[in-house]
Each structure stands twice: as structure tokens, then as C-alpha cells.
C-alpha positions as CSV (number, residue, x, y, z in Angstrom):
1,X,0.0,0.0,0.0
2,X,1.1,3.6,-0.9
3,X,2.1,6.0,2.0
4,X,-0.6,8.4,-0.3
5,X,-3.5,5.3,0.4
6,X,-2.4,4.8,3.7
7,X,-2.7,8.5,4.6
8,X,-5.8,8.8,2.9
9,X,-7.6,5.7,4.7
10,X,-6.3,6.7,8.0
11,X,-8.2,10.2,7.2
12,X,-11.3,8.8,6.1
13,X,-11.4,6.7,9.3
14,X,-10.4,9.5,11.6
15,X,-13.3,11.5,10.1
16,X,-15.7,8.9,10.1
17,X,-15.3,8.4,13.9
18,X,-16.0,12.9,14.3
19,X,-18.9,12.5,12.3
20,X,-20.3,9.8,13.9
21,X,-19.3,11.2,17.9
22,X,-21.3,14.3,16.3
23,X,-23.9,13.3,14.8
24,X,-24.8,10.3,17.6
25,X,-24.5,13.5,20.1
26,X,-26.7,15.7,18.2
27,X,-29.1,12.8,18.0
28,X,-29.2,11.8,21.5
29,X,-31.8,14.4,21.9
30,X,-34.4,12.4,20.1
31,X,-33.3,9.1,22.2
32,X,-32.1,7.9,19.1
33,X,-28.6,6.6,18.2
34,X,-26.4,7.2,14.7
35,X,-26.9,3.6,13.8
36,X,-30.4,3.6,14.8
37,X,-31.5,6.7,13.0
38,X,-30.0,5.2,9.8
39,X,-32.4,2.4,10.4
40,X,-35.4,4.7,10.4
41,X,-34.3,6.3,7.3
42,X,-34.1,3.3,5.6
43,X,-37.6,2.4,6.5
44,X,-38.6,6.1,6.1
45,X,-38.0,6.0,2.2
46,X,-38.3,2.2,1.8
47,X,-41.6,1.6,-0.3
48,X,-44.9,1.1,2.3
49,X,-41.8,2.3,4.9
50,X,-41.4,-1.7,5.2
51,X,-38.3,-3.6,4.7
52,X,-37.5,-7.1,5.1
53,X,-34.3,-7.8,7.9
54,X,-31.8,-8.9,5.3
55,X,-32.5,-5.9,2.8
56,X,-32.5,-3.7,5.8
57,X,-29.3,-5.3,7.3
58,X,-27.6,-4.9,3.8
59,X,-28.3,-1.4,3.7
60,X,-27.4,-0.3,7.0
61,X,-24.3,-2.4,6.3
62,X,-24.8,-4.4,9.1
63,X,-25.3,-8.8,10.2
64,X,-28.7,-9.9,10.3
65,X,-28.0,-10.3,13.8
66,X,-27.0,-7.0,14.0
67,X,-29.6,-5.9,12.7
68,X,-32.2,-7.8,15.3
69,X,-30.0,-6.5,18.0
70,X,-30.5,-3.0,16.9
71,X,-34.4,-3.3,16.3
72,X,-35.4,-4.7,19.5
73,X,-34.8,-1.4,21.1
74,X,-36.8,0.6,18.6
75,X,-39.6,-2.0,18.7
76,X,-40.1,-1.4,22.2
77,X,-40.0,1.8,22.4
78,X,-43.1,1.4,19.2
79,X,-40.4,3.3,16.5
80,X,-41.1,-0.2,14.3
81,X,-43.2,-3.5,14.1
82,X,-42.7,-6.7,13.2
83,X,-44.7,-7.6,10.6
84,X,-45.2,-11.2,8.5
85,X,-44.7,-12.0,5.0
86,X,-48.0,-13.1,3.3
87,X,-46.1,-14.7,0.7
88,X,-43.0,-16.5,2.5
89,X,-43.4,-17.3,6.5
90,X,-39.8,-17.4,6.6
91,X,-39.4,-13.8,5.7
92,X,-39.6,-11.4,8.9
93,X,-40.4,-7.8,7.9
94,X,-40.2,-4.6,9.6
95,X,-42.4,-1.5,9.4
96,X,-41.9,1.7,10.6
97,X,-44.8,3.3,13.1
98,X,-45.9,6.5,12.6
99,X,-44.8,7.4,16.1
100,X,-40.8,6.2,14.1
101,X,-41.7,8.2,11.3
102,X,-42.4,11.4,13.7
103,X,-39.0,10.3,15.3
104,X,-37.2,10.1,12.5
105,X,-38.4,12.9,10.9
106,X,-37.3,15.5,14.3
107,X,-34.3,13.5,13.9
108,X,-34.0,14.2,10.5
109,X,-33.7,18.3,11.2
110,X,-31.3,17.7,13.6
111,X,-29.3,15.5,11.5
112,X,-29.5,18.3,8.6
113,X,-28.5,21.5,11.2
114,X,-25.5,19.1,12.6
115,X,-24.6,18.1,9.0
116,X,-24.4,21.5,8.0
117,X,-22.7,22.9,10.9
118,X,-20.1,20.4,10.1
119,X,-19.7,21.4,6.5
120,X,-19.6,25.4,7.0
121,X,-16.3,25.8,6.1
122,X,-16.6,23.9,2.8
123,X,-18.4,25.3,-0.2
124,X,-20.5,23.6,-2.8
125,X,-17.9,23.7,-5.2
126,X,-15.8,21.5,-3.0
127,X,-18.0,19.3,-1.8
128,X,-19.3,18.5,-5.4
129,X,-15.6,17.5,-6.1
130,X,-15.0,14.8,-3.0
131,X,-18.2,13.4,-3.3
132,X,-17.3,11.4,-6.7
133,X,-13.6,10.8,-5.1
134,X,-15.7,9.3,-2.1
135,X,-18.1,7.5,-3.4
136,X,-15.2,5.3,-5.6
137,X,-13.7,4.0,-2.2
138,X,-15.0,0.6,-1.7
């Protein structure tokens, strides 16, 4: 590995970890973690805000069992339901309440103020020009 790939790696990581101490504290307010809120977004803007556990676990890049982990929370607190497959019993879906979509929405604004706080220094020029850079890394 280049010193250059090393160097940028080690800075994507290092800023991964302040956006993710920010954002998790900015969020806190709506008794809603980082990881979690990404979870109501996916249902949010999933089709019928109801995703099966494998398509949601793929998308928040996390294990199925990850992905159980995280939702029991949120199902207790009535953010999302478990729902059944008509089609395939062995298919567990998840739906988000309209008490998680008012949750996720607050959270959303938050999210957005935090985002842009974060960003202030950087114009749209700039950030149109790391986004593509960014979004090769895989």
C-alpha cells in the first residue's frame, strides 16, 4: 500500500469516527442513536416504509444479527413493528410506526443542522468535487 493510500484511509477513518461522535450526540436528543437513525431512514424511504431484515441489514451495512439487536430497542419503544410476510413465512419484515416516522423525521432536522454545521467551512464547489472521489472507495 502507498504511504498516499495509507494516509488517505487513516483520514477517512479519523473522520468517520468525528462525524459519527457528532452526529450520535446531536441525536441523542431524540433518544435515538447514529446507527439507529440510519435504520429509520431506511424504512422512512423504503416503499410502504417496510423492509424485510436482510434488505435492511444490507443497507445499514450491518449482520442480520445486528440488525435484530438494533431493532429490538426501537420496537419497544413502538419506532417499528414486526410484521409477516403473506407470501413467504420465513421472511420477517419490519415497518416503521408513525410514532418512528415522527421520530425520525425531528431526527432528521437535527441531522441536517448538525450536518451543515459540520460542512460550514466547505463550499459547494468543493463538496461537489470529493463526493465522486468518495463515493469510488469501496
Amino acid at each position: 500500500m502507498s504511504q498516499s493510500a495509507l494516509n488517505f484511509v487513516l483520514s477517512i477513518n479519523a473522520l468517520q469516527g468525528r462525524i459519527s461522535k457528532r452526529l450520535g450526540m446531536s441525536l441523542a436528543i431524540h433518544g435515538v442513536s447514529l446507527s439507529e437513525f440510519h435504520v429509520l431512514h431506511e424504512l422512512a424511504n423504503a416503499p410502504e416504509k417496510t423492509l424485510n431484515r436482510a434488505s435492511l441489514a444490507q443497507s445499514v451495512n450491518l449482520s442480520a444479527s445486528g440488525v435484530t439487536r438494533l431493532l429490538n430497542p426501537l420496537e419497544k419503544l413502538h419506532l417499528v413493528e414486526k410484521q409477516k410476510n403473506a407470501r413467504d413465512a420465513r421472511v420477517s419484515l419490519v415497518h416503521l410506526t408513525a410514532v418512528g416516522l415522527e421520530t425520525y423525521q425531528n431526527a432528521k432536522v437535527t441531522y441536517g443542522q448538525t450536518a451543515e454545521t459540520m460542512l460550514a467551512g466547505i463550499d459547494s464547489t468543493e463538496l461537489d468535487a470529493v463526493t465522486p472521489v468518495l463515493d469510488k472507495v469501496g
